[in-house]
C-alpha positions in Angstrom: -8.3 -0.7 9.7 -5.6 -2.9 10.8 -3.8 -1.0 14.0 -0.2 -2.6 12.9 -1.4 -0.6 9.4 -2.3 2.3 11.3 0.6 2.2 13.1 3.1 1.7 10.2 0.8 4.7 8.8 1.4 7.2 11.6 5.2 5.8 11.7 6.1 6.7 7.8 4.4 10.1 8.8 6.0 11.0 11.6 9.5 9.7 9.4 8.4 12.4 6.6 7.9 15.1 8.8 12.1 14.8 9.7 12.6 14.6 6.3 11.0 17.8 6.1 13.0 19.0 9.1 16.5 17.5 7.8 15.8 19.4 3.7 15.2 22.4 5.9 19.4 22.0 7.2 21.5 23.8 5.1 24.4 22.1 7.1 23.6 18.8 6.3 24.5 17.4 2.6 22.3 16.2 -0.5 24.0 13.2 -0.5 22.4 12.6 3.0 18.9 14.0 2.6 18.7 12.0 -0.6 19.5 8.8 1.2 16.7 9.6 3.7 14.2 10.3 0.9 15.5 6.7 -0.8 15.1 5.3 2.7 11.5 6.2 2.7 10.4 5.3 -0.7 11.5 1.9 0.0 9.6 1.9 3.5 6.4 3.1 1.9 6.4 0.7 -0.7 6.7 -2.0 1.7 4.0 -0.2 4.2 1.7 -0.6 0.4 2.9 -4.2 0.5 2.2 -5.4 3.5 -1.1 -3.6 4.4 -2.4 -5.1 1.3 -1.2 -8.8 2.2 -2.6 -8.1 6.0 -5.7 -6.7 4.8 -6.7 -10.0 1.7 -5.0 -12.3 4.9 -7.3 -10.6 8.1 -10.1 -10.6 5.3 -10.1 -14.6 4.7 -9.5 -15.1 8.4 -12.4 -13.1 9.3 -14.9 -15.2 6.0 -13.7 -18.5 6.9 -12.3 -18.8 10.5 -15.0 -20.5 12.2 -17.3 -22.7 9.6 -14.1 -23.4 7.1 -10.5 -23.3 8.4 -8.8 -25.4 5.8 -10.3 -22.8 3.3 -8.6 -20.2 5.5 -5.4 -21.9 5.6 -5.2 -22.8 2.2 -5.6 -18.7 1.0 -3.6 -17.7 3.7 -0.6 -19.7 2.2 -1.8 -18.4 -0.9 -1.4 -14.6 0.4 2.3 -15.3 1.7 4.3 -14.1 -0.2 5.3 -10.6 -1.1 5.6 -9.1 -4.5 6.2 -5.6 -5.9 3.2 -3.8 -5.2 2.4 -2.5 -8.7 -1.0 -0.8 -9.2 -1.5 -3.5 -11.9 -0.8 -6.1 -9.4 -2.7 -5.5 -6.5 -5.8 -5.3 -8.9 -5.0 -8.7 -10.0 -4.8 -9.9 -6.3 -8.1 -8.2 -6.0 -10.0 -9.4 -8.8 -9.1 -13.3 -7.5 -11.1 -12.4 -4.7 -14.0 -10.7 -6.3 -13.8 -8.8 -9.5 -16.6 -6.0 -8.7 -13.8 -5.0 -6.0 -10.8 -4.9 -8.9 -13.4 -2.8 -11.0 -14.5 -0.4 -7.9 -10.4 0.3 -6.9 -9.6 0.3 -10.4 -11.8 3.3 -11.4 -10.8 5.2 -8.2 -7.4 4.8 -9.0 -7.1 5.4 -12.6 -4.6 8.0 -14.1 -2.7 10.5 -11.2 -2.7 7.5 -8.3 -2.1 4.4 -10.3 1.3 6.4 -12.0 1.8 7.9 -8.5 2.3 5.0 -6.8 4.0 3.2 -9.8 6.4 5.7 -10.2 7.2 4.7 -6.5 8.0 1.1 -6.6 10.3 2.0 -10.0 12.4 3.8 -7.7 11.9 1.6 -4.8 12.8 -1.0 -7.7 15.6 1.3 -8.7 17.5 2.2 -5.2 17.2 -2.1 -4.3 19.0 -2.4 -7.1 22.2 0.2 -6.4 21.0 2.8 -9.1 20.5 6.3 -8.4 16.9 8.1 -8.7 16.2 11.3 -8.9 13.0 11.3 -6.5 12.4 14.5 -4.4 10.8 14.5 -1.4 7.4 16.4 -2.7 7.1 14.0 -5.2 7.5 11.0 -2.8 4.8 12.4 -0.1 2.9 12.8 -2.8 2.8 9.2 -3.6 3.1 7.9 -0.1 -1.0 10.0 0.2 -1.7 8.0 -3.0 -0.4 5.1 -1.6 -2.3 5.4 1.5 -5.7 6.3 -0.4 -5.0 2.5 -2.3 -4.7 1.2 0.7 -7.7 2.7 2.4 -9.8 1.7 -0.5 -8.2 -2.4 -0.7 -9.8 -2.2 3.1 -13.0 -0.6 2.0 -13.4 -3.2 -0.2 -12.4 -6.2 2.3 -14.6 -5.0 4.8 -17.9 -3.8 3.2 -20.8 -6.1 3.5 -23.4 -6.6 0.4 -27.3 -5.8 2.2 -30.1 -7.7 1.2 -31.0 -4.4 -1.1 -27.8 -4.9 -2.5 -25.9 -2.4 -2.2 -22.5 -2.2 -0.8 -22.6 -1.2 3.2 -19.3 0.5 4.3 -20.0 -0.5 8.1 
């Protein structure tokens, strides 16, 4: 994987742990540890949104650097952007690229992740937007594993190699 994914990763982890720490303080108010949970709904949403992006961008780097670059640069343009990282979307992005990869994450993530992680960007959708949510922090590092598991298997699926048997190499 990605080391600036990685990275961000280990960051949002170390950032729930003092969340943990901060709900333990019974001298510090609500109103603050629910800004810190809001604060990190919004960063792992945007952690899902840009390891996707880096992943579908290092992934046509990698297929076309050398033999095609203006194939390269064309879907790189393509992939900059960002969007709301909705289940629903990041399947779509998928499925452009190859639709047996759409199908694979697709049935992986039906049911408990796909509404985990939906319920996420609502709120994430929700606290841009000045309205209040009512998102504990449980819930939330709950969806920030399910986010993490999408975005382990969007870079399973960028970076497994068909053999000549074919079947689908993870290495």
């Amino acid at each position: 994987m990605h080391r600036d994914i990685v990275e961000q990763q280990e960051k949002l982890h170390r950032l729930f742990n003092n969340a943990r720490e901060l709900h333990k303080q019974d001298d510090v108010d609500d109103l603050t540890k629910s800004a810190f949970v809001s604060f990190l709904c919004v960063r792992t949403s945007g952690y899902l949104e840009t390891s996707v992006m880096k992943i579908l961008r290092e992934y046509v780097e990698g297929e076309t650097r050398e033999d095609k670059p203006n194939i390269a640069n064309f879907a790189g343009t393509k992939l900059d952007f960002t969007f709301n990282p909705w289940p629903s979307e990041i399947l779509r992005l998928l499925g452009q690229f190859n639709v047996e990869w759409k199908n694979r994450v697709r049935d992986e993530i039906k049911d408990r992740i796909s509404s985990s992680v939906e319920a996420m960007v609502r709120n994430r959708n929700k606290i841009a937007h000045g309205e209040d949510v009512d998102l504990s922090l449980e819930d939330l590092a709950d969806a920030f594993d399910d986010t993490t598991t999408l975005v382990d298997l969007v870079n399973t699926q960028c970076n497994a190699r068909i053999t000549k048997s074919g079947h689908q190499d993870r290495g």
